[in-house]
C-alpha positions in Angstrom: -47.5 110.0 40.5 -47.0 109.8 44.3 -48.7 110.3 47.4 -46.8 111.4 50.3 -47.9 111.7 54.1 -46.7 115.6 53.9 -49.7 116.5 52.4 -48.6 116.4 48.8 -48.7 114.7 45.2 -45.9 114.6 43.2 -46.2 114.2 39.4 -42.7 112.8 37.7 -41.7 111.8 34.5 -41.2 108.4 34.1 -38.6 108.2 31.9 -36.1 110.9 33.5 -37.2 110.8 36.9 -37.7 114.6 36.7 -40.7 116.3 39.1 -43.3 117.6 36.7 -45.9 118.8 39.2 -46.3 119.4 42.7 -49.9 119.2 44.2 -50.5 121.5 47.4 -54.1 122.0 49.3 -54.4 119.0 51.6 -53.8 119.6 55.3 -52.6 116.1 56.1 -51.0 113.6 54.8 -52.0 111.4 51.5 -53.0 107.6 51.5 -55.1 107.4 47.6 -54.0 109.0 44.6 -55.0 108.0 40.5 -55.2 109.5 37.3 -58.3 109.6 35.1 -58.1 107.4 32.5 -57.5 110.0 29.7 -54.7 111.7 31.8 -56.4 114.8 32.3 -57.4 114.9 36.0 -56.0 113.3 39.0 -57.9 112.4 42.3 -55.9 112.4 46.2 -57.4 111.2 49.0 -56.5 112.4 52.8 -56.2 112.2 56.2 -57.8 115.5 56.1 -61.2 114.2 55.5 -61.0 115.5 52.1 -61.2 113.8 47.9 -59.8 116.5 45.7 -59.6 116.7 42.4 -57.0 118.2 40.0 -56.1 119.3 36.6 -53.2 117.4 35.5 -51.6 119.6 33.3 -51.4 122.6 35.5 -52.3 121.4 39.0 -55.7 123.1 39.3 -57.9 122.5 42.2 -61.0 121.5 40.2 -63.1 119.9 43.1 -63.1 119.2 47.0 -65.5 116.2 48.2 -65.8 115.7 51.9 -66.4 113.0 54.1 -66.6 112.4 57.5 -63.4 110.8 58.3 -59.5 110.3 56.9 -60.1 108.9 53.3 -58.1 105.6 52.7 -58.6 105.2 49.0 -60.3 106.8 45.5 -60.0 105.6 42.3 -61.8 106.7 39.0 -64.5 104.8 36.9 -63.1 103.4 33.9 -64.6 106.2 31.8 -63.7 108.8 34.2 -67.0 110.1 35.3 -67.4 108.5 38.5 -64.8 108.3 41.6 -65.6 106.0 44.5 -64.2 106.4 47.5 -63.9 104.8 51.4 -63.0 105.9 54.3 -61.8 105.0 57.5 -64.7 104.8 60.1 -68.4 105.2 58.0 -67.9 101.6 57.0 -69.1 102.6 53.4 -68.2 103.8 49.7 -69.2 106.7 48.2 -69.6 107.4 44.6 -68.9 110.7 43.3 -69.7 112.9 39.7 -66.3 114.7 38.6 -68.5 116.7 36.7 -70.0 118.6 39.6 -68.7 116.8 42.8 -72.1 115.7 43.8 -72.3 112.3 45.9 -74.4 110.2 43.2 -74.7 107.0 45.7 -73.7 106.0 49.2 -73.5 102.1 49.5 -73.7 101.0 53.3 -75.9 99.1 55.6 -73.8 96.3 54.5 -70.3 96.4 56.0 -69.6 96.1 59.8 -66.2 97.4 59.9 -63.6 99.7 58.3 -63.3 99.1 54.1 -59.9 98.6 53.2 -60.3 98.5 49.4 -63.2 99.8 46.6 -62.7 99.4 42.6 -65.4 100.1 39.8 -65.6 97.2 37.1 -64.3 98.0 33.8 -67.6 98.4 32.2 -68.7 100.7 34.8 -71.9 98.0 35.9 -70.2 97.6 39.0 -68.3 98.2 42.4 -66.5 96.3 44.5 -65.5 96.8 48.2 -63.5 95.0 50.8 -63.4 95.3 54.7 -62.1 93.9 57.7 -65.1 92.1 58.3 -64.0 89.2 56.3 -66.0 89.9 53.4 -65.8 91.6 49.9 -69.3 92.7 48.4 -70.2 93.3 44.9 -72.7 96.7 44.7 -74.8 97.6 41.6 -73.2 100.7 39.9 -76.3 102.4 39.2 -78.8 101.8 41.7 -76.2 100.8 44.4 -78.1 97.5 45.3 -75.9 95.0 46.9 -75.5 92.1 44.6 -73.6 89.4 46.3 -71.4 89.0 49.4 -68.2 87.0 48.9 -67.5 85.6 52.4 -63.5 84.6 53.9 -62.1 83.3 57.1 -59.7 86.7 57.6 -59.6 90.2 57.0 -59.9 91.1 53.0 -57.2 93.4 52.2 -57.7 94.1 48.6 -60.0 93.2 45.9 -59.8 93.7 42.2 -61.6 92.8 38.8 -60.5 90.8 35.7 -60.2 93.7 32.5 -63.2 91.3 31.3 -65.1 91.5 34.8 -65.9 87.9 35.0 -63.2 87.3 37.8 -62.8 88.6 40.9 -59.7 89.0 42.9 -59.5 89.4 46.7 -56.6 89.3 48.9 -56.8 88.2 52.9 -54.6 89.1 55.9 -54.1 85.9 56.4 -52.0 85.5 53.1 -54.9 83.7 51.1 -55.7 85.3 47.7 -58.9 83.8 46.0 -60.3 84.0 42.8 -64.2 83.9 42.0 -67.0 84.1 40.0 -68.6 87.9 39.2 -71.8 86.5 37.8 -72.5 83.6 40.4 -70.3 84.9 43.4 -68.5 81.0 44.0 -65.1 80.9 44.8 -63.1 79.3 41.9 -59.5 79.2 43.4 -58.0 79.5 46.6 -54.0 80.3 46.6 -51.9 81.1 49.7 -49.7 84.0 48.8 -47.1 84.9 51.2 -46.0 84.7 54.9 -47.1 88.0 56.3 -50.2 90.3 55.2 -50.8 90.8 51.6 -51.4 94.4 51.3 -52.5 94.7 47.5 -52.8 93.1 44.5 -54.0 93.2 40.8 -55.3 91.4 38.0 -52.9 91.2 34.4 -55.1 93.1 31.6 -55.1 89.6 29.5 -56.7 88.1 32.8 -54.3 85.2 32.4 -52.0 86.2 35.3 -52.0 88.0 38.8 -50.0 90.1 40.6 -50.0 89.7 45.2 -47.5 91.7 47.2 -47.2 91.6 51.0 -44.9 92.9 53.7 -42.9 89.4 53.6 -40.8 91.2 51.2 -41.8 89.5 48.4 -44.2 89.7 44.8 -45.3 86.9 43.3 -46.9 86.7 39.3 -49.7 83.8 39.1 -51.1 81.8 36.7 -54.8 82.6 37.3 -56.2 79.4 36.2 -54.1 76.7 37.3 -52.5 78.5 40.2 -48.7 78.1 39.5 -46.1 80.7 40.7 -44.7 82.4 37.6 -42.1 84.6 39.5 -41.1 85.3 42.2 -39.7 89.0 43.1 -37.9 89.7 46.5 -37.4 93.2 47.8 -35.2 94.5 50.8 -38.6 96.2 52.5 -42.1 95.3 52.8 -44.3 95.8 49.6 -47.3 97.6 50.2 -48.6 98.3 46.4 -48.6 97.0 42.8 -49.3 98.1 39.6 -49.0 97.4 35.9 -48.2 99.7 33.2 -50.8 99.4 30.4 -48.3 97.8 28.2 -47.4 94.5 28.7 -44.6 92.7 27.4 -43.3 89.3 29.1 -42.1 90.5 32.4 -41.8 93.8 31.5 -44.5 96.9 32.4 -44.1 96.4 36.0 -44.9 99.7 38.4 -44.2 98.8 41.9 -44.5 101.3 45.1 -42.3 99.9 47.7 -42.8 101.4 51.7 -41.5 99.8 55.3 
């Protein structure tokens, strides 16, 4: 799937490259698109102010959620429930039933500028949120509490869990990418990435490696615990996204979206 500043998502086969779906409603242009995890729905987020959700198979508008400025990411719970989502100038998350649309929780008060990033644990327990105020905070998922502030010298660009939610990933404009600890919220590695602004980044599903992309034209693939370079993968534009395929085999299953 793809999310295009013309207003659209594009669903394609991945094995013949053919367009399967094309999504149309949005009055601006895309920045946040995922798929449930059973495949069924998909979520885009605008510059239009708008979250909307779709049926996969046959492009459906299902539900419209609105906030108050351009929406910069959504993503869905694990069990596909819950979306949260950030925008660009409320400084919070929102957490959102895709049963009936209805905002379950707002988590602010906390952040003191723009969030650049927002995940839900795999377990669904919790959510994470990054911001260019130098910090990433861990939120209760039920109650919304704030349950620890991870603090950095730079701008966090990204932030991710481990598949067994113990780790925490976050990634820094200043091309630092630190690991730490969910439960006590101490830092446990501190790696420099790149030269240039990491933009995203994600954790491996056997939590043994890491993924950090930047516009220095470059991935790398990290051993998590001792901190070596794996790989290194160079690219003839700035990389702005990762992801991983849910199969994993050496260093196959990689999904990267490239952009200048």
């Amino acid at each position: 799937m793809t999310a295009s500043a013309d207003g659209t998502a594009k669903i394609w086969n991945s094995v013949t490259g053919t367009l399967l779906l094309k999504l149309t409603g949005h009055t601006s242009g895309l920045s946040s698109c995922d798929f449930s995890p059973d495949g069924s729905r998909i979520v885009t987020g605008s510059d239009d102010s708008t979250v909307r959700v779709w049926d996969a198979e046959n492009g459906e508008l299902l539900l419209t959620l609105y906030h108050l400025s351009s929406v910069s990411r959504c993503v869905f719970s694990l069990d596909g429930n819950r979306i949260v989502t950030i925008s660009h100038n409320d400084f919070m998350a929102r957490v959102w039933c895709t049963e009936t649309g209805a905002c379950q929780l707002n988590l602010e008060g906390e952040h003191t500028r723009p969030l650049t990033c927002c995940c839900f644990s795999n377990d669904g327990k919790y959510i994470l949120t990054s911001s260019f105020d130098k910090t990433a905070r861990l939120w209760n998922g039920a109650n919304g509490e704030l349950e620890k502030t991870l603090l950095h010298e730079n701008c966090v660009m990204s932030c991710a869990f481990s598949s067994n939610d113990k780790l925490i990933l976050s990634v820094c404009s200043g091309g630092e990418m630190r690991t730490w600890d969910r439960q006590s919220g101490i830092s446990k590695r501190k790696l420099k990435v790149n030269i240039g602004m990491a933009f995203d980044s994600c954790l491996f599903t056997d939590d043994i490696r890491v993924i950090s992309v930047s516009c220095g034209r470059a991935s790398r693939i990290w051993d998590t615990y001792t901190g070596d370079v794996l790989s290194v993968h160079t690219f003839k534009h700035p990389v702005l996204s990762c992801d991983f395929s849910n199969h994993i085999e050496e260093e196959k299953g990689f999904n990267y979206t490239l952009g200048c």
